[in-house]
C-alpha positions in Angstrom: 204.5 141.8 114.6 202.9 138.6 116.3 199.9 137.6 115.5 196.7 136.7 117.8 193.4 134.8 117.3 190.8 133.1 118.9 187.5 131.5 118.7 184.9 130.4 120.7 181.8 128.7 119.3 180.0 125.0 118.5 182.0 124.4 115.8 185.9 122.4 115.4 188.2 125.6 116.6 191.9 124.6 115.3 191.1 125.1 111.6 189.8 128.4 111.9 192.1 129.2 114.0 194.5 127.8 111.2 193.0 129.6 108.9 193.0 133.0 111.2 196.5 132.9 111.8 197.2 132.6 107.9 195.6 136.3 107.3 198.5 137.3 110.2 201.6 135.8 108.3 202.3 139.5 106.5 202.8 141.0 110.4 206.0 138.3 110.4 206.6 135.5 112.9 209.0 132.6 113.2 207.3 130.2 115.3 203.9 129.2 116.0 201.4 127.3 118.6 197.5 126.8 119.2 195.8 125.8 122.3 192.1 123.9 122.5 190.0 122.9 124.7 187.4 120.4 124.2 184.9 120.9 127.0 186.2 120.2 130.5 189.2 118.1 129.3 193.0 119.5 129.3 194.1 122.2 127.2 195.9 120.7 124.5 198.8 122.6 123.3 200.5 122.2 120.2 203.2 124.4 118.7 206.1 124.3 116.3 209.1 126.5 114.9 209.0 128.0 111.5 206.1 128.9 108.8 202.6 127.9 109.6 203.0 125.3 107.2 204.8 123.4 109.8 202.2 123.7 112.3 199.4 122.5 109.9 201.0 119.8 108.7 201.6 118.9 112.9 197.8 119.2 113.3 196.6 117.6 110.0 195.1 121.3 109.1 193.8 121.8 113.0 191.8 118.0 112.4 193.8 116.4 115.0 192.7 118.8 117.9 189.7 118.4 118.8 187.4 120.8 120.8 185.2 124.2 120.0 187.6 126.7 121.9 190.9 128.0 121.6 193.4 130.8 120.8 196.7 130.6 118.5 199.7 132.9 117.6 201.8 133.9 115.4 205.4 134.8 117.4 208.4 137.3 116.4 211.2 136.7 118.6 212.0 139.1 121.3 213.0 137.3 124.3 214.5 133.9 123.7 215.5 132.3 120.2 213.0 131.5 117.6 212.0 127.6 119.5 209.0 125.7 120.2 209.8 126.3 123.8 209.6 129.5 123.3 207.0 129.8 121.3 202.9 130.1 122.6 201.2 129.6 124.1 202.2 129.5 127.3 201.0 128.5 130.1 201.2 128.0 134.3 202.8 125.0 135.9 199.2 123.1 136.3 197.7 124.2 133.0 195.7 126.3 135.3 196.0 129.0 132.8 197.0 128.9 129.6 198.1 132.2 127.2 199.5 133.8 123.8 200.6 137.5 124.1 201.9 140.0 121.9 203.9 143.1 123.3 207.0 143.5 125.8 207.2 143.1 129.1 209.5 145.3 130.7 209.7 144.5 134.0 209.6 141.3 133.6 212.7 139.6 135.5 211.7 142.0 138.5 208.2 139.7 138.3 209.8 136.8 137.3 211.8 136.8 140.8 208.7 137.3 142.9 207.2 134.3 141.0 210.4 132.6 141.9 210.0 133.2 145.1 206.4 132.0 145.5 207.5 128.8 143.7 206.9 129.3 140.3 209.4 127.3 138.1 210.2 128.6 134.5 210.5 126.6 131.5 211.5 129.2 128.2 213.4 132.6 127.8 210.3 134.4 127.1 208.6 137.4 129.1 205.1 136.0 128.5 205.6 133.0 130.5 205.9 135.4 133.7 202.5 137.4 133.0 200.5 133.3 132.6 202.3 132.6 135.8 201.3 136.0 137.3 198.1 135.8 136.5 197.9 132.2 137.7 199.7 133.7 141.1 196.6 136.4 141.4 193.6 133.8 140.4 195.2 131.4 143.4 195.8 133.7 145.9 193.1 135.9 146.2 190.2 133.3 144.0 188.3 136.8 142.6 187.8 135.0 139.6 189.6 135.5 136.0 188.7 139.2 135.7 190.4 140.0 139.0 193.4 138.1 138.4 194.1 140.0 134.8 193.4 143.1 136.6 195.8 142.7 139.2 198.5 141.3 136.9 197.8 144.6 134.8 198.3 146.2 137.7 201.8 145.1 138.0 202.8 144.9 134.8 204.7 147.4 133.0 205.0 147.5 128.8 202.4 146.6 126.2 200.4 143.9 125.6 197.7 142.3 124.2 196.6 138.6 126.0 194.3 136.4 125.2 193.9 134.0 128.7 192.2 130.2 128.8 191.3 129.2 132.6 190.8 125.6 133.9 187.5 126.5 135.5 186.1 128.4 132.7 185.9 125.8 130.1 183.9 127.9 128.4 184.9 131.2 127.6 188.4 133.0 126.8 189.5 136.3 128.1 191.7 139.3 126.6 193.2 142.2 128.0 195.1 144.9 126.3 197.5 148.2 127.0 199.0 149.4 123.6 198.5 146.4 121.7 195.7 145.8 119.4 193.0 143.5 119.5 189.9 143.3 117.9 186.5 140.8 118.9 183.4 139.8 116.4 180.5 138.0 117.3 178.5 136.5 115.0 175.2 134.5 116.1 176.4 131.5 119.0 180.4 132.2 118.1 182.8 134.8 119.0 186.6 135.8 116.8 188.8 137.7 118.4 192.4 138.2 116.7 194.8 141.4 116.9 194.1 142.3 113.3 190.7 142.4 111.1 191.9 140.4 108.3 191.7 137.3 110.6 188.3 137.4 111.4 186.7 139.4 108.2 185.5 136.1 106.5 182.7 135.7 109.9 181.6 139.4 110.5 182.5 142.8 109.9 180.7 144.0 112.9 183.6 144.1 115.6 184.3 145.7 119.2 187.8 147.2 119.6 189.1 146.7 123.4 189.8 149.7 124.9 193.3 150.4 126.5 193.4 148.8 130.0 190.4 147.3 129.6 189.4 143.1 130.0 186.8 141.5 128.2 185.0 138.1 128.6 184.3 135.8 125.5 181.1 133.5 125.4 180.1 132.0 122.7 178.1 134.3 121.1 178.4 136.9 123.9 181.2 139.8 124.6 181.4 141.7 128.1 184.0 144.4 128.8 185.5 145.4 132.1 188.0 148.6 132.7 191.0 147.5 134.8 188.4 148.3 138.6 186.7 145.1 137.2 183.9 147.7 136.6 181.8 147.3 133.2 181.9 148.7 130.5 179.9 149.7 127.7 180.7 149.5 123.6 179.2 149.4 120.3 180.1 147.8 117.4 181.8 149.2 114.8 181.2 148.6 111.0 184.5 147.3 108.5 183.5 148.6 105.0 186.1 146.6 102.9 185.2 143.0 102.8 187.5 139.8 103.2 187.6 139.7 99.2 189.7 142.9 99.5 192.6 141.0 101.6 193.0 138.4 99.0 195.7 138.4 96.4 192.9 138.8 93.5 194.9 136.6 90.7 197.8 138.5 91.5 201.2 136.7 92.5 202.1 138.8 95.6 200.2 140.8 98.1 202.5 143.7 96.9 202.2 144.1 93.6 198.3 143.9 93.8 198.7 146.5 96.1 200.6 148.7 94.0 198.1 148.5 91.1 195.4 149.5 94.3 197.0 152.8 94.4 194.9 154.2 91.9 191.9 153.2 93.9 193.2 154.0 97.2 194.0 157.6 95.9 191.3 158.0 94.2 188.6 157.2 97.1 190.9 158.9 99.9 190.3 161.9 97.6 186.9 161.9 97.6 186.3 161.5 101.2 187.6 164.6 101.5 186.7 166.9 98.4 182.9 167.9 97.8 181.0 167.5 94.1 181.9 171.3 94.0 185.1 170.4 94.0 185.8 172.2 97.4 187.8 170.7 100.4 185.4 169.7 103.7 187.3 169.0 107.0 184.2 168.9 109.2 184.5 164.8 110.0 188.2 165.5 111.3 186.5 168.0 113.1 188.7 170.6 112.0 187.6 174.6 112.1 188.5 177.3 110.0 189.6 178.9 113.4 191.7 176.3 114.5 193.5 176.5 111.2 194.7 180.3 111.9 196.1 179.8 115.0 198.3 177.1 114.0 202.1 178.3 115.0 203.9 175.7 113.6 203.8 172.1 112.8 204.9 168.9 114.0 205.0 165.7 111.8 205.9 162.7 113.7 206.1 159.4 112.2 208.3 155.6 111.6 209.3 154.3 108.5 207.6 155.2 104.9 205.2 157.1 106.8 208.5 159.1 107.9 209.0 159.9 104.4 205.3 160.9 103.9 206.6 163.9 106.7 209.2 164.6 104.6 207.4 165.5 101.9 204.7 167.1 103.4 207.4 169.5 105.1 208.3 170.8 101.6 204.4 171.0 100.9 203.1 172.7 103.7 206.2 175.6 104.3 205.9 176.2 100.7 202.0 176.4 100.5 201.0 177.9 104.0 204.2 179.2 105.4 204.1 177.4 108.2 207.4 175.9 110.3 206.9 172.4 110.0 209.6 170.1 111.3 209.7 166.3 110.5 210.9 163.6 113.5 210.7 160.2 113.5 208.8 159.0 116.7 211.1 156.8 118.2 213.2 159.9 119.1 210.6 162.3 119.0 209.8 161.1 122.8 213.2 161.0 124.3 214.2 164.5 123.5 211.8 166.6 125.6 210.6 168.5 122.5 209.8 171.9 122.7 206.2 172.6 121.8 203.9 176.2 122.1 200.4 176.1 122.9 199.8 176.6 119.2 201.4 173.6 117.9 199.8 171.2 116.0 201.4 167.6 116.3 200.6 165.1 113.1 200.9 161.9 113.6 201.3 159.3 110.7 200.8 155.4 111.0 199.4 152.7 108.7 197.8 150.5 110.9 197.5 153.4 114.2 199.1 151.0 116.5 203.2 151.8 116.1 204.5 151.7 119.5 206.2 154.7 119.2 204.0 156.8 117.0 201.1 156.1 119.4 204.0 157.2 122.3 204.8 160.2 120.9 200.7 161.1 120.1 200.7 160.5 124.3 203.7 162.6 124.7 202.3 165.9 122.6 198.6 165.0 124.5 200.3 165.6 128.2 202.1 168.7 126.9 198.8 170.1 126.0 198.8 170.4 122.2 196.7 169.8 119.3 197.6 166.7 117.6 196.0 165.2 114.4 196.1 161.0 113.4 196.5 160.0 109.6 196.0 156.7 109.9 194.3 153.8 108.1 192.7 151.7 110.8 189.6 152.6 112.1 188.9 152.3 115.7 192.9 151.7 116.5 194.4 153.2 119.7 196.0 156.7 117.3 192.3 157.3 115.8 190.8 156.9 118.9 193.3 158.9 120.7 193.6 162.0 118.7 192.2 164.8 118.7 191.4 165.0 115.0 191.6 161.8 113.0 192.0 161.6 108.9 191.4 158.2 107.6 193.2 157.0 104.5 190.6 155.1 102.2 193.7 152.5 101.2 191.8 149.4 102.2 193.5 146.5 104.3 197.4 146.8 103.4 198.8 142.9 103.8 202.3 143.3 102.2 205.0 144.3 104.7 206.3 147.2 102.7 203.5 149.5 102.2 202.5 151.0 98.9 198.6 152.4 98.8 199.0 153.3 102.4 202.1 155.5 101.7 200.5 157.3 98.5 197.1 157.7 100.3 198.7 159.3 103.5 200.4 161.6 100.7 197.1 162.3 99.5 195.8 163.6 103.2 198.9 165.6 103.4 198.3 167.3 100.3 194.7 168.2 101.3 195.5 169.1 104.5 198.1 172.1 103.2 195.2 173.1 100.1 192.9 173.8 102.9 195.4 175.1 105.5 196.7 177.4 102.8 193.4 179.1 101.3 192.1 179.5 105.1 194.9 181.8 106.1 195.2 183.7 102.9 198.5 181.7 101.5 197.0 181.2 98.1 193.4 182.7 96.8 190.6 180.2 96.3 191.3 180.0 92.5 194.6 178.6 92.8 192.8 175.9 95.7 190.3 175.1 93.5 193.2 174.6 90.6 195.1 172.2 92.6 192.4 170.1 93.8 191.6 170.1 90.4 195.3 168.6 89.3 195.1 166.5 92.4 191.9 164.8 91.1 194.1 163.7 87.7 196.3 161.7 90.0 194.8 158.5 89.7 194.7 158.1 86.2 198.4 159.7 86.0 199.1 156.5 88.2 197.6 153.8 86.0 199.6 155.6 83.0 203.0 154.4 84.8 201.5 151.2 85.9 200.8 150.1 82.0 204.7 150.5 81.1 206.0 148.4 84.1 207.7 145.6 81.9 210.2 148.5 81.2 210.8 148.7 84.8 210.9 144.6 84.9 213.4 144.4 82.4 215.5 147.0 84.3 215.2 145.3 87.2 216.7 141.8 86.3 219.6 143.5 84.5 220.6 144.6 87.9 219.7 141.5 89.9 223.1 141.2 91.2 223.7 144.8 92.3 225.2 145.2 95.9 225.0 148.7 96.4 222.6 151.7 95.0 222.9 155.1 95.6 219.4 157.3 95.4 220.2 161.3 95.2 217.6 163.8 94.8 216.9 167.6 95.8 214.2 169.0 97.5 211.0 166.7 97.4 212.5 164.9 95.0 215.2 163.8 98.0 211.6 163.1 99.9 211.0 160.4 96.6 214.9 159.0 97.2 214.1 158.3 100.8 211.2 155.8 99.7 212.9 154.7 97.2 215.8 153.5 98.8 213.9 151.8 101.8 211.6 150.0 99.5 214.9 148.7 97.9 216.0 147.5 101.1 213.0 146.0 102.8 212.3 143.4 99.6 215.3 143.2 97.1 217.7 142.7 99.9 220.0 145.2 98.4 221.9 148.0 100.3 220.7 151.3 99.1 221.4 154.7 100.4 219.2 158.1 99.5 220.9 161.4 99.5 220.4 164.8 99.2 222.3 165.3 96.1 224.3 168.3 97.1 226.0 166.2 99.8 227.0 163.2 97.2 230.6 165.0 97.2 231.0 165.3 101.1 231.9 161.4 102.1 230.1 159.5 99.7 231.0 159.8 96.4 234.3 158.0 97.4 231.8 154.7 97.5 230.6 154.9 93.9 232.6 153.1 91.3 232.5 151.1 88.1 229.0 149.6 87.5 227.8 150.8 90.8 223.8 151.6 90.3 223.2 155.6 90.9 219.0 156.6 90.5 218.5 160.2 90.2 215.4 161.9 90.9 214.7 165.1 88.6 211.2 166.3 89.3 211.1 169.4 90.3 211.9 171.9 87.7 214.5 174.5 89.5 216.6 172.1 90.8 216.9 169.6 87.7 220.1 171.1 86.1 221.5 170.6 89.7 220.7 166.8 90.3 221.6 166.4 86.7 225.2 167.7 87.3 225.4 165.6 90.4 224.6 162.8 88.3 227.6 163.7 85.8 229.8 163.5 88.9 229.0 159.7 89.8 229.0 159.1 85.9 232.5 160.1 85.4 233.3 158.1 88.6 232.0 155.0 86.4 228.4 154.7 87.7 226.1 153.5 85.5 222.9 155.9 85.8 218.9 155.6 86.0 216.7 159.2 85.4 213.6 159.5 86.9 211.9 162.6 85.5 208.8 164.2 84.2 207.8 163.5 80.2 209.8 166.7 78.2 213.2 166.4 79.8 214.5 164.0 77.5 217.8 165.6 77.3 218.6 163.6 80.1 219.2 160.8 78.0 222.6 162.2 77.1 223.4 161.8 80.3 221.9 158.9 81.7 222.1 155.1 80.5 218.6 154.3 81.6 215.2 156.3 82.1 212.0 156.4 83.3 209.3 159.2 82.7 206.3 160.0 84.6 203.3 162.7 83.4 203.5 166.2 84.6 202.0 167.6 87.4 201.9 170.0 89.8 205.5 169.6 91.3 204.1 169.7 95.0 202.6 166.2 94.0 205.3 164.3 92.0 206.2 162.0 94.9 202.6 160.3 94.3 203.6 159.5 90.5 207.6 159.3 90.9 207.3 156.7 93.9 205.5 154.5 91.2 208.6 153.1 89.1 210.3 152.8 92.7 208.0 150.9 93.9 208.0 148.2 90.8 211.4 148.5 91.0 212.4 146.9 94.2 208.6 144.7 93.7 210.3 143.2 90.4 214.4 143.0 92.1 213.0 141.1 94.9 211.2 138.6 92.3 213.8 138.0 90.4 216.3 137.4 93.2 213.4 134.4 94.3 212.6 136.4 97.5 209.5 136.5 100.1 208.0 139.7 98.1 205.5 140.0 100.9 206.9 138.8 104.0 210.7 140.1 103.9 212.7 138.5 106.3 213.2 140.2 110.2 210.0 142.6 109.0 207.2 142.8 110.5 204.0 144.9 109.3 202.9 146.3 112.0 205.9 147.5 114.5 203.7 147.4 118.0 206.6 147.3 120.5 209.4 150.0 120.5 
């Protein structure tokens, strides 16, 4: 959510900051605003409501500002209506300083008082006009220079945030701070990118510095220092991005997300292989991971938002039926609030895409002061979860730009699976044959994939007969409930379409009095012990007038007495038939949210990355 950028060289700085904040459009925004300076003159600001579109067209494509330095953002509402008022940047009364933010504030009506009181007027609803006007209150008063003005207003401030600051008498250089907000900065020869995502700043460099938490840095042209929040400095090395800023394009696909969905494959196939030797063996040593460590695991935490959520889900039915281990599934935002009960013993496993959610990386913090082991799956190198956790497993998914995820979901499956293989053969769950047989199935995963992938006009074809649908009921059992839940939300998030996902046996408890005639029912029927049991479920809604999709494995085609309308996927092991039956799901709400005439890739109130709570 939000987007920053920034840039700081010899050349025109509007359009590439134009073109920075169009990699950011898939982390959602309603309004946006640059501000550049052209030597010692004024800041010019310029912003406007709406797409980006709106704000090129303003510009004339960032021509009409003129000057080598500047920042821009992208903004998602939370304080104050969707305005150019409110939207940034920001700035101080005099121009003195001038800012963009991403985050929340939340203290800040108690600082917006003070200001008040020191005669600070305020002009928009927003809380990042109070941290420019703090800022500028600190810089005045006790004239230590930028540094020490961010520091103290860090100091005082209490939330998240990421800034990126412009000061009257430093004409010449831009400064950023952070505290659970990303931000990344690239230098390449005289200029310097910054931006709170790598996509924005890819096409320049791939050699980049991630800001620490808490920490200030100071942006020549060409040059990067750091400074923790004593104003001491601070010493970094850059860190390599291996996908390139070909990878973030469409590729002569239509939508971000259906290129991403034929990336699964890829992203499967490579998060596999960081992780599985020539031999065919699984090797944790770069999570860091011992054999040891392993056996002494009591039970298991999985703590995660959204699709990653559903990732848990899963891998609770994997891991306490491969290694026997208690595993229970939270989704962070409550995870944090409950004062959960955790043994020395535990081990915490924290999911996240992009390793910034606000309250994943809040609950890794919460299980880190309670003194347990916790473990990152995340996507992002160098974000605050990998560099946080105690163990980190990257998923090889490559840069993720559509808001609903696909290859990030199936490749976090992916570490999941691996992670209960290895768990499972270390303490004696199942011999080393039976390892070395799944890792062998797991391997066939990729093609399985491309194998649903090449009948997805089926899958079209069902989708605009049921354009018009208002409400779809997903019902599964066991991990095939796991399938539902991802199902249903990627229904939701593009196609617009209410959709619920139950566990089948509880269809006849409340909700079956919601299905009637034409009402859309998709039942999931994986898993071969509990398929006569969704089946029957399925019967239930039928007779109620529903009109029925199967999702099963190839073989069970006596389902097609029952349902109107199916869709097979190729056997597998049934621990990993939410990686081949999330496929048809996935194309299904891709191809409902087409038809409708919808933003596939930017779904309205969505934002990709969720970094406040």
């Amino acid at each position: 959510m939000c987007g920053i950028v920034g840039f700081n060289g010899y050349r025109q700085a509007a359009p590439i900051l134009l073109e920075g904040l169009s990699k950011l459009e898939y982390r959602g925004y309603d309004s946006a605003g640059l501000a550049v300076r052209n030597g010692t003159a004024d800041v010019e600001l310029v912003k406007a409501k709406g797409r980006l579109r709106a704000l090129y067209e303003k510009t004339n494509g960032g021509m009409a500002m003129e000057g080598t330095l500047g920042i821009g953002h992208t903004r998602w509402a939370t304080h104050g209506e969707p305005s150019e008022t409110n939207a940034h940047p920001h700035c101080s009364d005099d121009r003195n300083v001038v800012a963009v933010h991403n985050g929340i504030i939340e203290n800040y009506k108690e600082l917006q008082e003070k200001l008040l009181r020191n005669g600070y007027r305020f002009y928009s609803q927003t809380d990042t006009e109070v941290a420019v006007k703090l800022i500028d209150y600190y810089f005045k008063k006790y004239k230590g220079g930028p540094v020490d003005a961010i520091a103290r207003a860090m100091m005082r401030i209490r939330g998240s945030y990421a800034l990126a600051v412009l000061f009257k008498d430093c004409p010449d250089e831009i400064y950023v701070a952070r505290k659970d907000s990303p931000m990344v900065i690239g230098l390449a020869g005289d200029e310097t990118y910054m931006a709170s995502d790598v996509p924005a700043i890819l096409k320049y460099t791939r050699s980049v510095y991630y800001i620490g938490n808490r920490e200030i840095a100071r942006l020549g042209k060409g040059t990067a220092e750091f400074f923790n929040i004593d104003r001491e400095p601070v010493e970094k090395e850059p860190t390599e991005i291996k996908w390139d800023a070909e990878a973030a394009e469409k590729g002569g696909f239509e939508h971000f997300m259906i290129k991403e969905i034929h990336e699964q494959p890829k992203a499967v196939r490579d998060t596999i292989n960081s992780a599985v030797t020539e031999e065919g063996t699984i090797d944790l040593s770069a999570l860091q991971f011992t054999d040891e460590m392993i056996r002494n695991i009591s039970n298991i935490q999985i703590v995660a938002c959204g699709s990653a959520y559903h990732v848990g889900v899963a891998g609770q039915y994997v891991f306490e039926d491969l290694c026997r281990i208690p595993v229970r599934v939270e989704l962070a935002s409550e995870f944090r609030y409950r004062n959960p009960i955790l043994d020395p013993d535990t081990l915490v496993i924290i999911i996240s895409q992009s390793g910034e959610t606000a309250d994943s990386l809040a609950a890794l913090r919460e299980a880190k002061e309670r003194g347990v082991r916790t473990l990152g799956i995340v996507n992002v190198i160098g974000s605050s979860i990998a560099r946080e956790a105690d163990h980190v497993f990257y998923t090889m998914a490559g840069p993720e730009i559509a808001v609903a995820t696909t290859k990030a979901y199936s490749a976090q499956l992916i570490c999941i699976y691996l992670l209960a293989i290895r768990f499972a053969a270390v303490r004696g769950n199942i011999t080393e044959e039976k390892a070395a047989e799944m890792i062998a199935e797991l391997r066939t995963l990729p093609d399985k994939i491309e194998r649903i992938l090449e009948d997805k006009e089926r899958i079209q074809w069902f989708a605009a007969k049921f354009s018009t649908a208002r409400d779809i009921f997903f019902i599964g059992r066991g991990i095939d409930y796991a399938i539902t839940l991802e199902g249903s939300l990627k229904m939701k998030e593009v196609s617009y379409i209410h959709s619920e996902a139950y566990a089948a046996g509880e269809l006849k408890h409340g909700t079956i009095s919601l299905v009637e005639d034409g009402t859309l029912v998709i039942g999931s029927l994986t898993q071969k012990e509990l398929y006569e049991k969704t089946l029957s479920n399925m019967v239930e809604c039928k007779s109620r007038g529903a009109y029925l999709m199967g999702l099963t494995n190839y073989g069970n085609y006596s389902i097609e007495d029952t349902a109107d309308f199916t869709v097979y996927i190729p056997r597998t092991d049934p621990h990993y038939t939410t990686s081949l039956a999330v496929i048809p799901l996935q194309l299904l709400g891709y191809y409902l949210s087409v038809t409708k005439g919808l933003n596939v890739d930017k779904p309205r109130n969505l934002a990709k990355s969720v970094t406040v709570e």
